[in-house]
C-alpha positions in Angstrom: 0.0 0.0 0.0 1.3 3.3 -0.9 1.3 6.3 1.3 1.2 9.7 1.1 2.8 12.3 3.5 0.2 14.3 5.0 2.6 17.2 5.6 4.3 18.0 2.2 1.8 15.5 -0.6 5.1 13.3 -1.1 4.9 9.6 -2.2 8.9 9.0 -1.1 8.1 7.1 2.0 9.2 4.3 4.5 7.9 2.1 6.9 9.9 2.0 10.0 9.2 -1.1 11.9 10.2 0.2 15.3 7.8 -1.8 17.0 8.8 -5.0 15.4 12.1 -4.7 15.6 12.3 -3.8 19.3 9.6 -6.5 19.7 11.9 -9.5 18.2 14.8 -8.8 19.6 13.2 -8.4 23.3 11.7 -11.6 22.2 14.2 -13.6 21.1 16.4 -12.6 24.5 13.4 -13.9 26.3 12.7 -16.7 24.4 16.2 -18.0 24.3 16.8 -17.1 27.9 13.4 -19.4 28.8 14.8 -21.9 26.5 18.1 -22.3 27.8 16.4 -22.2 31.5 14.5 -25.0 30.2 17.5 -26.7 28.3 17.9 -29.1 31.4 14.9 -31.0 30.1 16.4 -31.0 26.6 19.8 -31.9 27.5 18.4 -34.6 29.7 16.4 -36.2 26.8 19.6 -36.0 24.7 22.0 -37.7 26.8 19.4 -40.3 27.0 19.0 -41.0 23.5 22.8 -40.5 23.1 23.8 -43.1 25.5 22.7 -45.8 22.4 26.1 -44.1 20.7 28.2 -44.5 24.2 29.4 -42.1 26.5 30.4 -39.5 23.8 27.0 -39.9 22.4 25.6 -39.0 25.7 28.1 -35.7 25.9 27.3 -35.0 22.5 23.4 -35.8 23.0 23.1 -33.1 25.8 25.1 -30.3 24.3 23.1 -30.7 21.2 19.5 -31.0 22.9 20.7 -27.6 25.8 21.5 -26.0 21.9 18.2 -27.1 20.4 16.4 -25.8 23.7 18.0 -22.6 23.1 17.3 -21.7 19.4 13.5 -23.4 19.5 12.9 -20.5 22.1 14.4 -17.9 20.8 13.2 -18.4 17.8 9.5 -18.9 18.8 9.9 -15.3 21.4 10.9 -13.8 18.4 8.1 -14.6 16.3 5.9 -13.4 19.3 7.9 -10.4 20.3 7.4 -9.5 16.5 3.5 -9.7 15.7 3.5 -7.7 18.6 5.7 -5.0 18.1 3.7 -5.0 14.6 0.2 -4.1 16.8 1.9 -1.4 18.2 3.4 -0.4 15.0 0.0 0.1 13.6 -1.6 1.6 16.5 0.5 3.6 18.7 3.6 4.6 17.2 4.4 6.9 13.6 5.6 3.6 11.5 6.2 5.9 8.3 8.6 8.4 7.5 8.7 10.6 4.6 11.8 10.7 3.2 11.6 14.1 1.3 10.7 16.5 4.4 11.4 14.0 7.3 7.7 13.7 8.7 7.1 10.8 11.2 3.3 9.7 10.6 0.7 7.0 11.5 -1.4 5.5 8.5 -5.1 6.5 8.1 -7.0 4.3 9.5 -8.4 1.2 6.7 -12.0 1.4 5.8 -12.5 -1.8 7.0 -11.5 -1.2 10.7 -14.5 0.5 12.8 -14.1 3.7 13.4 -13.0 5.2 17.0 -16.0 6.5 19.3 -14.3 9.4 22.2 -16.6 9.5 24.8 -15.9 13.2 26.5 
Protein backbone atom coordinates (compact mmCIF):
# COMPACT_ATOMS: atom_id res chain seq x y z
CA UNK A 1 0.00 0.00 0.00
CA UNK A 2 1.34 3.31 -0.89
CA UNK A 3 1.32 6.27 1.34
CA UNK A 4 1.20 9.67 1.15
CA UNK A 5 2.76 12.26 3.47
CA UNK A 6 0.21 14.26 5.03
CA UNK A 7 2.63 17.23 5.65
CA UNK A 8 4.26 17.99 2.16
CA UNK A 9 1.84 15.52 -0.57
CA UNK A 10 5.11 13.34 -1.13
CA UNK A 11 4.89 9.59 -2.23
CA UNK A 12 8.92 9.04 -1.07
CA UNK A 13 8.05 7.08 2.03
CA UNK A 14 9.23 4.34 4.53
CA UNK A 15 7.94 2.07 6.86
CA UNK A 16 9.92 2.03 10.01
CA UNK A 17 9.24 -1.11 11.92
CA UNK A 18 10.22 0.20 15.25
CA UNK A 19 7.83 -1.80 17.00
CA UNK A 20 8.75 -5.01 15.42
CA UNK A 21 12.06 -4.68 15.63
CA UNK A 22 12.28 -3.84 19.28
CA UNK A 23 9.59 -6.53 19.70
CA UNK A 24 11.89 -9.51 18.25
CA UNK A 25 14.81 -8.83 19.58
CA UNK A 26 13.19 -8.44 23.30
CA UNK A 27 11.66 -11.63 22.21
CA UNK A 28 14.16 -13.56 21.12
CA UNK A 29 16.35 -12.65 24.47
CA UNK A 30 13.40 -13.85 26.31
CA UNK A 31 12.66 -16.67 24.37
CA UNK A 32 16.20 -17.99 24.27
CA UNK A 33 16.80 -17.07 27.88
CA UNK A 34 13.39 -19.40 28.79
CA UNK A 35 14.77 -21.90 26.53
CA UNK A 36 18.05 -22.31 27.79
CA UNK A 37 16.39 -22.23 31.47
CA UNK A 38 14.53 -25.04 30.16
CA UNK A 39 17.49 -26.65 28.33
CA UNK A 40 17.91 -29.06 31.38
CA UNK A 41 14.93 -30.96 30.10
CA UNK A 42 16.42 -31.04 26.63
CA UNK A 43 19.82 -31.86 27.54
CA UNK A 44 18.36 -34.58 29.69
CA UNK A 45 16.40 -36.21 26.77
CA UNK A 46 19.59 -35.95 24.66
CA UNK A 47 22.02 -37.67 26.80
CA UNK A 48 19.38 -40.28 27.03
CA UNK A 49 18.95 -40.96 23.49
CA UNK A 50 22.79 -40.49 23.12
CA UNK A 51 23.81 -43.09 25.53
CA UNK A 52 22.68 -45.82 22.40
CA UNK A 53 26.14 -44.14 20.71
CA UNK A 54 28.21 -44.51 24.22
CA UNK A 55 29.42 -42.08 26.49
CA UNK A 56 30.35 -39.47 23.77
CA UNK A 57 27.03 -39.86 22.45
CA UNK A 58 25.63 -38.98 25.69
CA UNK A 59 28.14 -35.73 25.89
CA UNK A 60 27.33 -35.04 22.53
CA UNK A 61 23.42 -35.81 23.03
CA UNK A 62 23.11 -33.09 25.84
CA UNK A 63 25.05 -30.29 24.29
CA UNK A 64 23.07 -30.69 21.16
CA UNK A 65 19.50 -31.00 22.94
CA UNK A 66 20.71 -27.57 25.77
CA UNK A 67 21.51 -25.96 21.90
CA UNK A 68 18.20 -27.08 20.45
CA UNK A 69 16.40 -25.79 23.73
CA UNK A 70 17.96 -22.61 23.10
CA UNK A 71 17.28 -21.67 19.43
CA UNK A 72 13.49 -23.39 19.50
CA UNK A 73 12.94 -20.50 22.12
CA UNK A 74 14.43 -17.90 20.84
CA UNK A 75 13.18 -18.41 17.76
CA UNK A 76 9.52 -18.94 18.77
CA UNK A 77 9.87 -15.33 21.39
CA UNK A 78 10.92 -13.76 18.41
CA UNK A 79 8.07 -14.55 16.32
CA UNK A 80 5.91 -13.42 19.29
CA UNK A 81 7.90 -10.39 20.26
CA UNK A 82 7.43 -9.49 16.52
CA UNK A 83 3.52 -9.71 15.67
CA UNK A 84 3.54 -7.71 18.58
CA UNK A 85 5.69 -5.04 18.08
CA UNK A 86 3.68 -4.98 14.62
CA UNK A 87 0.16 -4.13 16.82
CA UNK A 88 1.94 -1.38 18.15
CA UNK A 89 3.45 -0.38 15.01
CA UNK A 90 -0.03 0.12 13.61
CA UNK A 91 -1.56 1.60 16.49
CA UNK A 92 0.53 3.55 18.71
CA UNK A 93 3.59 4.57 17.20
CA UNK A 94 4.35 6.87 13.59
CA UNK A 95 5.57 3.63 11.47
CA UNK A 96 6.23 5.92 8.29
CA UNK A 97 8.64 8.43 7.52
CA UNK A 98 8.65 10.62 4.64
CA UNK A 99 11.76 10.73 3.17
CA UNK A 100 11.64 14.15 1.26
CA UNK A 101 10.66 16.50 4.40
CA UNK A 102 11.45 14.01 7.31
CA UNK A 103 7.68 13.68 8.73
CA UNK A 104 7.13 10.82 11.24
CA UNK A 105 3.34 9.67 10.59
CA UNK A 106 0.68 6.97 11.53
CA UNK A 107 -1.45 5.52 8.55
CA UNK A 108 -5.07 6.45 8.14
CA UNK A 109 -7.04 4.28 9.46
CA UNK A 110 -8.41 1.18 6.68
CA UNK A 111 -11.96 1.45 5.78
CA UNK A 112 -12.50 -1.79 7.02
CA UNK A 113 -11.50 -1.24 10.65
CA UNK A 114 -14.47 0.51 12.84
CA UNK A 115 -14.14 3.68 13.43
CA UNK A 116 -12.98 5.16 17.02
CA UNK A 117 -16.00 6.54 19.32
CA UNK A 118 -14.34 9.43 22.17
CA UNK A 119 -16.60 9.47 24.83
CA UNK A 120 -15.93 13.23 26.50
Amino acid sequence: MNHCCPKCKSTSVETRHVGRKIGGTAGAAAGAAAGIASATGGAEIGATLGVIAGPAGAIVGGIAGALIGGLLGGSSGCIAGSKLGEVIDERVLDNFRCLACSYSFSAPPSPHQAPQIHKF
